[in-house]
N, C-alpha and C positions, 0 to 999 in steps of 0.2 A: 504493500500500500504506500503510496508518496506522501511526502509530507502534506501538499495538497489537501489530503484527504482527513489531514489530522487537525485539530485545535490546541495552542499549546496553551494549557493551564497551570500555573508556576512550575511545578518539577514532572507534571502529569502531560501526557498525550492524550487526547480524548477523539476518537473517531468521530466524523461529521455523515457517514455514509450508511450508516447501518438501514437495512432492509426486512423484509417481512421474511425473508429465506434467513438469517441471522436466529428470527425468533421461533421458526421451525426447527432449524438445526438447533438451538437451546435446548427447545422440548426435549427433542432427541435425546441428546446428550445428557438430558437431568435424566429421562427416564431410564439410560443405560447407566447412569451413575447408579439409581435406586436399586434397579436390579441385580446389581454386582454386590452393592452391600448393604441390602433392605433392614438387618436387622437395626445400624445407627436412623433410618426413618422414620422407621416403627416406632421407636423409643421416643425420637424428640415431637414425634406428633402427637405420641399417647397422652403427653403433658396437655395439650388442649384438646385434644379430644376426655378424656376424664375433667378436665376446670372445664368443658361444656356442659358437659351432662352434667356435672355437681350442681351450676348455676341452675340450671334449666329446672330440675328438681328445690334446688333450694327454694327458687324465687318461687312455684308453684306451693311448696309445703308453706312458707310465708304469706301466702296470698297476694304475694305482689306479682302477679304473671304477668302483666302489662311492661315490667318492666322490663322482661327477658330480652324484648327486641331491643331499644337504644343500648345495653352492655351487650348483647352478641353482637350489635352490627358493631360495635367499637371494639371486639374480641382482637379484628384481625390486624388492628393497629399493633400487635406485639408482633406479629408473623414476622418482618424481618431481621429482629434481635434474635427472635424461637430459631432464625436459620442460620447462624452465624455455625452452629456445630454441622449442620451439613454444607455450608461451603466448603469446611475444612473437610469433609471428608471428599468431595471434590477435588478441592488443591493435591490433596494426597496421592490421590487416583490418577490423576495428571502428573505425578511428580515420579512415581512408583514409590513412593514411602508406606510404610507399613500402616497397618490400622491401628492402633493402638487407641482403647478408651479413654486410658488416661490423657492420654494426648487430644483428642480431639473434642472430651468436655473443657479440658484446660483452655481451648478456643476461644471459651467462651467469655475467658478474663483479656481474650488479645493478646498484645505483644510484651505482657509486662509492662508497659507507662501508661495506662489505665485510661487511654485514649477511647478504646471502646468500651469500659466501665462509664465514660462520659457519654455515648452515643446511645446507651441504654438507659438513660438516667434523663434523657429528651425525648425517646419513647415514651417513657412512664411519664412525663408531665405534660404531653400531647396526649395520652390516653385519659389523666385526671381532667383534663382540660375540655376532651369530649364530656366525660361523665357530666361534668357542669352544665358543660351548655346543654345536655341532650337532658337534665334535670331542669333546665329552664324550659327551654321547650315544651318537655311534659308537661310541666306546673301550669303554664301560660292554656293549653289546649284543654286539661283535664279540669279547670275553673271553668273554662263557656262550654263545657258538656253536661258538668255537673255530676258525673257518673263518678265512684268511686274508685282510688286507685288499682282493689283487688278485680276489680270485672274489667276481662274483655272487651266488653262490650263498647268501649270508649272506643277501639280498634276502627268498629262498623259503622260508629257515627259521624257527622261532615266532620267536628272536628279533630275526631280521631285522623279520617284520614287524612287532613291537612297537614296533623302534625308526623305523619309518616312521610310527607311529600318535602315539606318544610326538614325534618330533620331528616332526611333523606341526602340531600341537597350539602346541608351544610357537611354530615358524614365523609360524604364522599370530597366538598373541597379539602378538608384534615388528612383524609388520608392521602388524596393526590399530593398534597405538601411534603403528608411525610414519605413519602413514595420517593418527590422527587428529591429530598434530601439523603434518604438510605440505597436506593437501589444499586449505588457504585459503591455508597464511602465505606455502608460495612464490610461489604470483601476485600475491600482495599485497606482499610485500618487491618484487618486481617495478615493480607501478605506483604502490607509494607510497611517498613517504619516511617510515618506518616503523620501529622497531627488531625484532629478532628476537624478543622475549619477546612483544612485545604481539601479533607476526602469528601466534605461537604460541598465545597464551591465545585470539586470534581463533577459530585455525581447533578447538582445544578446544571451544570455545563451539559454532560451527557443527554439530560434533555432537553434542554433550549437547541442544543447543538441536531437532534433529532427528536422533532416534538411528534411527529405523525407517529412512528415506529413505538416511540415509550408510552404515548398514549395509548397505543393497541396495547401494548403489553400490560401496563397497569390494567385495562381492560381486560384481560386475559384472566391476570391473577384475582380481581376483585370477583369474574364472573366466576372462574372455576370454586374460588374460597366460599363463596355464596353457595352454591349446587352442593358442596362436600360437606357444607355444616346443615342440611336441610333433613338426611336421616339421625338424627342426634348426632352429627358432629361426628360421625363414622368416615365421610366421606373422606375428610381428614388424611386417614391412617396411607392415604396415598394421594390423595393431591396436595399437601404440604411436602412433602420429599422431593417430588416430582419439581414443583416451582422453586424450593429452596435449591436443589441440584443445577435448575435451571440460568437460575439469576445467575449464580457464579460464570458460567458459560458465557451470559451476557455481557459481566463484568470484562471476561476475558477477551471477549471480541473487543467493546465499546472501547479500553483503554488497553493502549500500547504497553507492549512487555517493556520492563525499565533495561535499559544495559549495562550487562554484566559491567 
């Protein structure tokens, strides 16, 4: 690829060209990553798949069932911190380094300079941050129904549904944000020693620099994440592997290998 084809982002390469064959071959390649070593999948998915169903059940024995939707649709805002252990199993696979568990829950502290300790800790305050607004929202819709917080029924009403269109809406801009802040910088905080802003301003770039292609792909992961959590959150146990195997793949095409 010529430089042409690249953006340079302070110590980073960022490709300008990426295509909808990039986000086929991804697929691919997550889904052979998964298959080669499904049980590290299995594992990091069973963690939200089990905190789904605990929710779902809980908020039910609670009587708050209404609430289930605004915290599930905000569940998948952890998914790309949940997949920092399956990039690394990726990089590995690409690398031929061994599997080792140790090692690759260890991923999950980063490089040792707690760079993506920091990148996890803006997750969690863009997830608290939903919880808020998506508490306002309810509060705001569940007063002009009038219906109480334990019934459904708020669901089926005009302003039920307004407030599923309404926080629907705002959902989806939080996660596009944090979409396009993580989808580069956490495999990159990963393989390189790196600071947090720059693997931020990276993964920024990556989509400014291709908005058609990263919008299908956010597209992709929101639609498949949606489908997989709809049997209790079963669906999970293979389309989290499958997208976390995949991004790495993306990351790999999107940003140039650094030199030796």
């Amino acid at each position: 690829m010529s430089m042409t084809e690249h953006a340079q982002i302070a110590p980073v390469e960022i490709a300008r060209d990426l295509s909808e064959k990039d986000l086929r071959a991804a697929l691919a390649a997550g889904w052979r990553d998964f298959k080669a070593y499904p049980a590290f999948g299995l594992f990091f998915a069973a963690f939200y798949v089990v905190g789904g169903i605990a929710l779902y059940f809980g908020l039910f024995a609670r009587g708050e069932a209404a609430w289930f939707i605004p915290i599930a649709a905000g569940f998948p805002l952890f998914a790309p911190f949940a997949a920092v252990g399956l990039y690394e199993v990726s990089r590995r696979r690409e690398a031929g380094e061994p599997m080792e568990w140790g090692a690759i829950l260890g991923a999950m502290r980063g490089r040792g300079d707690e760079q993506l300790l920091v990148m996890g800790v803006v997750v969690l305050i863009i997830f608290g941050f939903w919880i808020i607004l998506a508490r306002g929202i309810f509060a705001i819709f569940m007063a002009q129904s009038g219906i109480g917080t334990e019934s459904l029924a708020l669901l089926a009403s005009f302003p039920g549904v307004m407030m599923l269109l309404i926080g629907s809406a705002a959902g989806a801009l939080m996660a596009m944000a944090l979409f396009a802040i993580t989808v580069v910088s956490l495999p990159m905080l990963l393989e390189r020693d790196i600071d947090f802003m720059t693997a931020m301003i990276a993964s920024l770039e990556t989509v400014r620099l291709n908005p058609q292609i990263m919008l299908k792909w956010a597209a992709v992961i929101a639609a498949t994440l949606f489908v997989a959590m709809v049997p209790l959150f079963l669906g999970l146990f293979i389309a989290l592997p499958v997208l976390g195997h995949a991004t790495w793949h993306i990351y790999r095409r999107a940003v140039a290998t650094p030199e030796a």
